[in-house]
Every structure is written in C-alpha cells, then in structure tokens.
mmCIF file of the C-alpha atoms, coordinates in Angstrom:
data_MODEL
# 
_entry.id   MODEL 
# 
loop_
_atom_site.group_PDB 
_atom_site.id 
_atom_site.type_symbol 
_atom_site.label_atom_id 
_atom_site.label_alt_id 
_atom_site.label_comp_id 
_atom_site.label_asym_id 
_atom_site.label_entity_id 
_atom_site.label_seq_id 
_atom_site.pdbx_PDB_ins_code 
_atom_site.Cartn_x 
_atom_site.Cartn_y 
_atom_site.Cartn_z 
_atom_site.occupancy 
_atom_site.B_iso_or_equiv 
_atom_site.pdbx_formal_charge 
_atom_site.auth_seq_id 
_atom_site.auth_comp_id 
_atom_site.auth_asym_id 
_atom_site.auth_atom_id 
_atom_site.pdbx_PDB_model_num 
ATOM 1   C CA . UNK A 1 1   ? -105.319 -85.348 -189.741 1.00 0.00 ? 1   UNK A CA 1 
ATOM 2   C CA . UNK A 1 2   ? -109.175 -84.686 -189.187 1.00 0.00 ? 2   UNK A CA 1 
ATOM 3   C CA . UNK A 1 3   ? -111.703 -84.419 -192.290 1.00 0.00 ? 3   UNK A CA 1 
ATOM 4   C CA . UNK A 1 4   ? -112.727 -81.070 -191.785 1.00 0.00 ? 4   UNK A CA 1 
ATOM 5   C CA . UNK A 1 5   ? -108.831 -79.843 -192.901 1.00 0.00 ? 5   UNK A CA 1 
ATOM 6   C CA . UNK A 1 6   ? -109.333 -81.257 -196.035 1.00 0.00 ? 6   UNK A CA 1 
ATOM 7   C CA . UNK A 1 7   ? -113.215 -81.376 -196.779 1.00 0.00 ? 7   UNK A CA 1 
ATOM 8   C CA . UNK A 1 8   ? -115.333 -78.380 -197.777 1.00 0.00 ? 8   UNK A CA 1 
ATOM 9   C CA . UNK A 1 9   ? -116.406 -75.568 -195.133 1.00 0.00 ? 9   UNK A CA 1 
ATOM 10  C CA . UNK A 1 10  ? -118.773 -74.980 -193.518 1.00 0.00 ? 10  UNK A CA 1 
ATOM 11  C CA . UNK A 1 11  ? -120.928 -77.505 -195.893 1.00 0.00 ? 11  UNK A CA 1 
ATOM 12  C CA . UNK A 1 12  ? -123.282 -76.201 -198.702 1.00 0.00 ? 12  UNK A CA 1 
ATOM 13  C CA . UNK A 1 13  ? -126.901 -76.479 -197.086 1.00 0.00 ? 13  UNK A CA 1 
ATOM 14  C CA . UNK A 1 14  ? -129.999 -76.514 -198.796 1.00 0.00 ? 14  UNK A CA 1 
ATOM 15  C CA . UNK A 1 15  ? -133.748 -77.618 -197.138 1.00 0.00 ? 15  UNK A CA 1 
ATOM 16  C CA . UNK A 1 16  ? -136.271 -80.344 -198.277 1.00 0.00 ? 16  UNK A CA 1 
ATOM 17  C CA . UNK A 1 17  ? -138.130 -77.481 -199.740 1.00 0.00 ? 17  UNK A CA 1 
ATOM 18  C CA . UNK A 1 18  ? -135.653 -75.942 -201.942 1.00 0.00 ? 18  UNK A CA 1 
ATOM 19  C CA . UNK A 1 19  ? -135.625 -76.099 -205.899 1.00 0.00 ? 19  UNK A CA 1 
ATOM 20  C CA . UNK A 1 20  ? -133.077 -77.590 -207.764 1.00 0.00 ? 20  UNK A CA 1 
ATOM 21  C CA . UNK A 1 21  ? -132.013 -74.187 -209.212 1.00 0.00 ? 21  UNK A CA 1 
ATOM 22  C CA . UNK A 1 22  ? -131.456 -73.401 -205.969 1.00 0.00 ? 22  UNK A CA 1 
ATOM 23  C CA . UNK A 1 23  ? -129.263 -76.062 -204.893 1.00 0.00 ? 23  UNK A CA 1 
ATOM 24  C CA . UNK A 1 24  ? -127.424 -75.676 -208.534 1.00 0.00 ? 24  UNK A CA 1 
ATOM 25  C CA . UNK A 1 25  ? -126.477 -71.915 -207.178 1.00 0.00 ? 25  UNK A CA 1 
ATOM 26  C CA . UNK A 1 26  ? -125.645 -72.833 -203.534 1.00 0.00 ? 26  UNK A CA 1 
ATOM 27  C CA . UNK A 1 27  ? -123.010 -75.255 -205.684 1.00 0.00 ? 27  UNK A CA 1 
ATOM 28  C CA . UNK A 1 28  ? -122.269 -72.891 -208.286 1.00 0.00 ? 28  UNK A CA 1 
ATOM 29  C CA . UNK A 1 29  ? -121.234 -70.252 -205.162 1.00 0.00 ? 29  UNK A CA 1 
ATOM 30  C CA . UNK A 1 30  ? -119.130 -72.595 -202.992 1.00 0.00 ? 30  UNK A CA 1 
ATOM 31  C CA . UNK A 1 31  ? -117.632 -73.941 -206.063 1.00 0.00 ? 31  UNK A CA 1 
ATOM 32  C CA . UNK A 1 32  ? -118.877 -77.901 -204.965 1.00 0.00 ? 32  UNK A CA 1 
ATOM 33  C CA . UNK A 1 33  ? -120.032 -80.554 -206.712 1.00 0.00 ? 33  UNK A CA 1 
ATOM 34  C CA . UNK A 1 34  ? -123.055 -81.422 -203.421 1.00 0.00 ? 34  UNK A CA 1 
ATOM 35  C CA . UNK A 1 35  ? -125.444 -79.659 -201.244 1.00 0.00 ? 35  UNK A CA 1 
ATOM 36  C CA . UNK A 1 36  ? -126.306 -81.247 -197.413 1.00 0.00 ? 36  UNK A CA 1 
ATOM 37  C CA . UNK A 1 37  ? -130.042 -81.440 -197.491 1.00 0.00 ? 37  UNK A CA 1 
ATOM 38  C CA . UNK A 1 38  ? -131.782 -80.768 -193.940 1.00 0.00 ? 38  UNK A CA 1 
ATOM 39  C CA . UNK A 1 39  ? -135.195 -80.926 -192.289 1.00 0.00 ? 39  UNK A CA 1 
ATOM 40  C CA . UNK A 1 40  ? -135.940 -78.925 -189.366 1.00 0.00 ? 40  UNK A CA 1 
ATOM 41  C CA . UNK A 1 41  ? -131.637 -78.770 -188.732 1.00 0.00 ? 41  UNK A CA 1 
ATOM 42  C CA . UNK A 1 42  ? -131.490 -82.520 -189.564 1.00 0.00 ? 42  UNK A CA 1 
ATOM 43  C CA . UNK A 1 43  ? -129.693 -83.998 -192.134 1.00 0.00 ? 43  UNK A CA 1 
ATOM 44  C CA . UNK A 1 44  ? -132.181 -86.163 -194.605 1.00 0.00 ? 44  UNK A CA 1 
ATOM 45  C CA . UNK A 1 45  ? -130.201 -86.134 -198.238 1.00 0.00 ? 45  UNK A CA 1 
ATOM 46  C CA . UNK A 1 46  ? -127.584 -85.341 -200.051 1.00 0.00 ? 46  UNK A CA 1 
ATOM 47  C CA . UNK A 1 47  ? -127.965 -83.754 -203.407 1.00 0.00 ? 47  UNK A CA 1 
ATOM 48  C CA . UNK A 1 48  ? -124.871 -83.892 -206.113 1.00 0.00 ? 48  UNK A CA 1 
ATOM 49  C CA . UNK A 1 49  ? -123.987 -83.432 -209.370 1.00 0.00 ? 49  UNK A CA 1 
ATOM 50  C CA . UNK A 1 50  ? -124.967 -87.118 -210.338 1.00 0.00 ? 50  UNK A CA 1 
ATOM 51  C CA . UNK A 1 51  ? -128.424 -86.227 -209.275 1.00 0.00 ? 51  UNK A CA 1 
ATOM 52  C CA . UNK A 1 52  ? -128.951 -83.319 -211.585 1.00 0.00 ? 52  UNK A CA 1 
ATOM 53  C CA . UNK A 1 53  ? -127.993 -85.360 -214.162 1.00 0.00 ? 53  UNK A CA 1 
ATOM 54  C CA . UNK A 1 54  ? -129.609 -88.471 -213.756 1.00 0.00 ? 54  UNK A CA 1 
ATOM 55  C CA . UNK A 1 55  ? -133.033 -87.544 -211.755 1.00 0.00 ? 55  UNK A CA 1 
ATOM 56  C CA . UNK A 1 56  ? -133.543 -83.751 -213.149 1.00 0.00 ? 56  UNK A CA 1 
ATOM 57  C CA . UNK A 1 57  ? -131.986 -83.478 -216.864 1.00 0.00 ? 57  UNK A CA 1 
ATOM 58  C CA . UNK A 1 58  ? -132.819 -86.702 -217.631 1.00 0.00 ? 58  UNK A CA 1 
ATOM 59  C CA . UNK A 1 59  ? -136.150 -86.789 -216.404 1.00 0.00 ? 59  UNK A CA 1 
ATOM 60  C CA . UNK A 1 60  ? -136.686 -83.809 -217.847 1.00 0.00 ? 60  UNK A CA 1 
ATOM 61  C CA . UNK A 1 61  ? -137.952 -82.301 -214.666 1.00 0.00 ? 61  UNK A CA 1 
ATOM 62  C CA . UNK A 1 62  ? -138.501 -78.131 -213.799 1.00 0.00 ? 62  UNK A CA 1 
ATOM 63  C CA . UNK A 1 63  ? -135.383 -76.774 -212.056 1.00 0.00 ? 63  UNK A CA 1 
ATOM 64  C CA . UNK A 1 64  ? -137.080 -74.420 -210.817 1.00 0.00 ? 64  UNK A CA 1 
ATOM 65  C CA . UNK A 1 65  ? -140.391 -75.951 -209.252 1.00 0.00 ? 65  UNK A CA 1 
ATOM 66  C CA . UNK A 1 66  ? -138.539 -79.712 -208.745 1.00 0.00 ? 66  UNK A CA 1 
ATOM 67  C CA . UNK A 1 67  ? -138.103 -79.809 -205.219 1.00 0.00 ? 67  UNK A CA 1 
ATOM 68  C CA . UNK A 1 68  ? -134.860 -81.418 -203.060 1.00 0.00 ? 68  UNK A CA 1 
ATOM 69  C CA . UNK A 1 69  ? -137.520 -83.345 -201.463 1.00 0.00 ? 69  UNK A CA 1 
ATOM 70  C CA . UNK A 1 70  ? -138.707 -84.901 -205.029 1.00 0.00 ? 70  UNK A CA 1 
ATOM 71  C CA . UNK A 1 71  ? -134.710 -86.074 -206.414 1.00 0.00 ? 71  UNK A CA 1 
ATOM 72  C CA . UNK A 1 72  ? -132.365 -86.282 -203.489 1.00 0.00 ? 72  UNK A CA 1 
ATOM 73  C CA . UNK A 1 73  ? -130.452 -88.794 -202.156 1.00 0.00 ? 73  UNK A CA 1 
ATOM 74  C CA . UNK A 1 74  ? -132.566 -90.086 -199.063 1.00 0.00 ? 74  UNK A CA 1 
ATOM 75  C CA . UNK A 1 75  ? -129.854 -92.987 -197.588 1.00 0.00 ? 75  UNK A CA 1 
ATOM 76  C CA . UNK A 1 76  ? -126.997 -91.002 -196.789 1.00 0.00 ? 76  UNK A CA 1 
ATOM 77  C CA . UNK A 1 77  ? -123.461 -91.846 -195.723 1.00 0.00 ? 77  UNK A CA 1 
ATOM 78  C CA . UNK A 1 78  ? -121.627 -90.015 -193.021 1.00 0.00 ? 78  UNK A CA 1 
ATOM 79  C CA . UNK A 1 79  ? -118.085 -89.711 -192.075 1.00 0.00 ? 79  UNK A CA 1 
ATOM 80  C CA . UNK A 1 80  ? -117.355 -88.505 -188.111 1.00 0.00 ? 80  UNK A CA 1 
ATOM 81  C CA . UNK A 1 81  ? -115.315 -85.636 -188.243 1.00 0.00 ? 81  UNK A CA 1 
ATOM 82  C CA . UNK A 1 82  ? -112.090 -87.372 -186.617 1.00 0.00 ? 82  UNK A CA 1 
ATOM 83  C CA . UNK A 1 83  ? -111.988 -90.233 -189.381 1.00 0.00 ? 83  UNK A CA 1 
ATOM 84  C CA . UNK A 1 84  ? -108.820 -91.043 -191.053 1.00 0.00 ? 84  UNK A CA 1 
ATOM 85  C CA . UNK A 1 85  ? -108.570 -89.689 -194.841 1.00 0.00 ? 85  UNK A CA 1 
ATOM 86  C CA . UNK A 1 86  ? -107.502 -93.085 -195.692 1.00 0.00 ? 86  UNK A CA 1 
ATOM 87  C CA . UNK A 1 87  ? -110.257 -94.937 -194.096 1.00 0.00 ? 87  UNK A CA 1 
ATOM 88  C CA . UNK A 1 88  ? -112.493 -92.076 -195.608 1.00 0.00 ? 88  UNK A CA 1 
ATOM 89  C CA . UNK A 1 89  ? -111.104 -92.542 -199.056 1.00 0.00 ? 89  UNK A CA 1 
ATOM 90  C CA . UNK A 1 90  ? -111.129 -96.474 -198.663 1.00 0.00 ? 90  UNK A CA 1 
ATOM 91  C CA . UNK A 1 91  ? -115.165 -96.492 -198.067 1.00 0.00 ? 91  UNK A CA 1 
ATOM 92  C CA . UNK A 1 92  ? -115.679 -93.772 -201.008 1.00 0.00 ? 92  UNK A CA 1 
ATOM 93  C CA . UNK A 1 93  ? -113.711 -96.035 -203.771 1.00 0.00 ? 93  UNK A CA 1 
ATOM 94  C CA . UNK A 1 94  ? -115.811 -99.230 -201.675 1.00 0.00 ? 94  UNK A CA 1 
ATOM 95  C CA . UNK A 1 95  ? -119.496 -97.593 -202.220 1.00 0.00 ? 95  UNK A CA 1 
ATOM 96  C CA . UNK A 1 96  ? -118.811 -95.759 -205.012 1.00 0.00 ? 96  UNK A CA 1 
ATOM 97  C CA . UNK A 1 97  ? -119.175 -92.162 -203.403 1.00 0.00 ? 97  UNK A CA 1 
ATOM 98  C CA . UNK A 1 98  ? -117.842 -88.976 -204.742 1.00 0.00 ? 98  UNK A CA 1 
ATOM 99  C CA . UNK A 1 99  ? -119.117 -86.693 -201.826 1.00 0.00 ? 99  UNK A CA 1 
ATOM 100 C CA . UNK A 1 100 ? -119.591 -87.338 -197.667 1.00 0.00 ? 100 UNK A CA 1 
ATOM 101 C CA . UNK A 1 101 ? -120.993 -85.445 -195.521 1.00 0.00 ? 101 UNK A CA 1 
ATOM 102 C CA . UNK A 1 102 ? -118.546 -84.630 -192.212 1.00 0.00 ? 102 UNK A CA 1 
ATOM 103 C CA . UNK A 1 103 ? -120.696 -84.907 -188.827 1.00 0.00 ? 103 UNK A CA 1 
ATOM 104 C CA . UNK A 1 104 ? -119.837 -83.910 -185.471 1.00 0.00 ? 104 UNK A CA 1 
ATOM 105 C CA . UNK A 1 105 ? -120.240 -85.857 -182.444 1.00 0.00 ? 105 UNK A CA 1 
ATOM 106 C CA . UNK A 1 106 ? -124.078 -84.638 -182.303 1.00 0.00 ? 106 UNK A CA 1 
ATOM 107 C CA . UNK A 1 107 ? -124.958 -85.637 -185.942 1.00 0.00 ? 107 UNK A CA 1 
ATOM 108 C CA . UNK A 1 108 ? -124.935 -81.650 -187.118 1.00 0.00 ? 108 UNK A CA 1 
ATOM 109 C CA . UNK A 1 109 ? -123.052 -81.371 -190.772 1.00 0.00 ? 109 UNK A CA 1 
ATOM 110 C CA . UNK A 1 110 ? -119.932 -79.398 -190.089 1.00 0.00 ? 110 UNK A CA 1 
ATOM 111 C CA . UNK A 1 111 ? -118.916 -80.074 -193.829 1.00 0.00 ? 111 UNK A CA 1 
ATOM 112 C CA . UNK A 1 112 ? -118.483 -82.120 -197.013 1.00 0.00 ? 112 UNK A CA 1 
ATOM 113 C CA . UNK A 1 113 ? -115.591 -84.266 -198.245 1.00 0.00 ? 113 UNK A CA 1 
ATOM 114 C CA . UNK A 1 114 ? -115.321 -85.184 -201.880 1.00 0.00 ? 114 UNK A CA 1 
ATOM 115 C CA . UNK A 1 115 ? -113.153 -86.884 -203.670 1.00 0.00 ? 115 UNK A CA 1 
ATOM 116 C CA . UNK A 1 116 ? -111.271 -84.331 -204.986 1.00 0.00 ? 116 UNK A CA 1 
ATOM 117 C CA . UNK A 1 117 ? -110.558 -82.969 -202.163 1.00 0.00 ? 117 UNK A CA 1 
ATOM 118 C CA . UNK A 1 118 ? -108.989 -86.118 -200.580 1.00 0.00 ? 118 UNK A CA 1 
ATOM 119 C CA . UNK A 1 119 ? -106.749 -86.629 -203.886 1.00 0.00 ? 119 UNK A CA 1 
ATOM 120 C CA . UNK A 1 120 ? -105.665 -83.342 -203.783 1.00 0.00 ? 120 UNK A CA 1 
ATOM 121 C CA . UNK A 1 121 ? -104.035 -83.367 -200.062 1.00 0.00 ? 121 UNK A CA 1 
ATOM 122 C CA . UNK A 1 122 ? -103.203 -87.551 -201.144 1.00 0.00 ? 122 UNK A CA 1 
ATOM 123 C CA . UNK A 1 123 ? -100.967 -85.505 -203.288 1.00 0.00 ? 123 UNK A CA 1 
ATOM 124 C CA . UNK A 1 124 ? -99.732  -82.500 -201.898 1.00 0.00 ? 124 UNK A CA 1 
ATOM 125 C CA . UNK A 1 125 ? -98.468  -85.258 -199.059 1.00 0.00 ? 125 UNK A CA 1 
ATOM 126 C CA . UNK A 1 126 ? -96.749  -87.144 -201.378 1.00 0.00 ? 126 UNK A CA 1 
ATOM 127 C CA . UNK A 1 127 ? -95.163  -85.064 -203.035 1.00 0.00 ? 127 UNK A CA 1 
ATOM 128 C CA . UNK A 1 128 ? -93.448  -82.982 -199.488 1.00 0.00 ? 128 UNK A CA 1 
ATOM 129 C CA . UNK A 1 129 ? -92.728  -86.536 -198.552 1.00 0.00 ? 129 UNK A CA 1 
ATOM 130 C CA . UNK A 1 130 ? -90.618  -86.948 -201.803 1.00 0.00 ? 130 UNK A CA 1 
ATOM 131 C CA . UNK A 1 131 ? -89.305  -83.374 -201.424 1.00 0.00 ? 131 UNK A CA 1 
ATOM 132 C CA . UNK A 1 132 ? -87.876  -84.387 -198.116 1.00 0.00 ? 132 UNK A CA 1 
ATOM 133 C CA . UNK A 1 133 ? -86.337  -87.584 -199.314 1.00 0.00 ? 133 UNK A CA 1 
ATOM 134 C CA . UNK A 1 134 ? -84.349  -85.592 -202.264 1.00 0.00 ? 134 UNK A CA 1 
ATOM 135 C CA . UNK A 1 135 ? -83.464  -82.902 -199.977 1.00 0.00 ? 135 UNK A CA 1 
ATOM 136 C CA . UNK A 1 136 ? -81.720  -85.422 -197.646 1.00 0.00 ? 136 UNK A CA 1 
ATOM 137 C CA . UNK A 1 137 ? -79.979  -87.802 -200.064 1.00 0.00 ? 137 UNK A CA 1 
ATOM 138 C CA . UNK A 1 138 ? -79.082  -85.116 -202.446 1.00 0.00 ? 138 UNK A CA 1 
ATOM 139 C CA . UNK A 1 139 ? -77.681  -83.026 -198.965 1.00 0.00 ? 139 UNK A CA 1 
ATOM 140 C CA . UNK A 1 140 ? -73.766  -83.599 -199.505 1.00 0.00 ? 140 UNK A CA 1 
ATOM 141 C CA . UNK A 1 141 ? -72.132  -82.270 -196.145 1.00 0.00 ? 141 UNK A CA 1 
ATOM 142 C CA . UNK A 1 142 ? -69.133  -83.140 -194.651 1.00 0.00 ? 142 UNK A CA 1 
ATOM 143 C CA . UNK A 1 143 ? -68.454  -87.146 -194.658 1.00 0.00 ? 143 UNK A CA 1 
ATOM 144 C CA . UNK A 1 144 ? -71.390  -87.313 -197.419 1.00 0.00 ? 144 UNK A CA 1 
# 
C-alpha cells in the first residue's frame, strides 16, 4: 500500500515567511499536528507541534511576528511516496520522528505521514485480519 492512502492530504503548506500563528491555524484547520515549509515551491522545513513547544512557548517568542524561517526544522526527512508503511514506520520509531513529509518522484510534497496515522491503519489491518481468521474457524459447514 502507498503512503499517500494513509498519510495526510494534500499536505498542510506554509512559506519561510509565515508566522507561527499562521502555521498554528493551517494545523488547527487540517486537524495535523505539522506544516511542510517551502521556499519558492521547495521544500526547506518542517514545522510541528514539538516546535511550538520547545522553540516558540518556551522561548517565549511572538506568534505572531516569529517567523517559520526563525524556528523550523531546517534538516528534513522524506519518505517517497511508494515506501512501505512498515519501512516508513521502522525509520520514524529509528529517528525519533512523529511526522514525514511524502514526496513524489520530483521532490514536490504530495503529503504528510504521522504517526498516528500509520498506527491507526497498523490497526484497522489487524484487526480485518483477525476478523477473517474468526470468521473461518468459527464457519461450521458441512464436514466442519
């Protein structure tokens, strides 16, 4: 199964120039916990969640005049969009990510995975999987 089934879209986009308060609503809209930050259609950042917290609250910065530019994540990890979810979920729990961005072939940000999301279909797989194992030893047809 590709990403972009599971992952967020179309991603949550904010530019270089955009306030935090900005960013904040973008998340507060889609419901997400991470904007995609882009330059000139080019990804540069990712701002989450953990961000607020750690370079905005804490630093007691301005929402509204901070800048993406000024508390962003610069060194970004991609996934392609044709990644496994298990080999996506295996390098989040390795580098300690809760969001990735999904790329296409040409780089562009088509969307973005988070944890949550890949738990949440871990699950819902799971548990048909078990559905269809009840439903076929509990099936009690003729020679059963």
């Amino acid at each position: 199964m590709g990403l972009l089934k599971i992952a967020s879209i179309p991603a949550a986009i904010v530019t270089t120039q955009s306030s935090v308060i900005e960013a904040v609503q973008r998340m507060s809209e889609k419901g997400v916990g991470a904007v995609a930050v882009l330059d000139k259609n080019e990804l540069v950042g990712i701002f989450t969640e953990r961000d607020l917290m750690n370079r905005v609250v804490l630093e007691g910065r301005d929402p509204k005049t901070t800048t993406m530019s000024e508390v962003m994540t610069r060194e970004v990890e991609t996934v392609r969009k044709d990644m496994l979810v298990g080999e996506a979920l295996r390098l989040m729990v390795e580098r300690r990510f809760r969001h990735l961005p999904v790329v296409g072939s040409d780089g562009r940000v088509l969307g973005i995975l988070s944890v949550r999301n890949v738990l949440q279909h871990t699950v819902e797989d799971l548990s048909d999987q078990l559905d269809s194992m009840v439903n076929f030893f509990s099936a009690d047809g003729p020679g059963g």
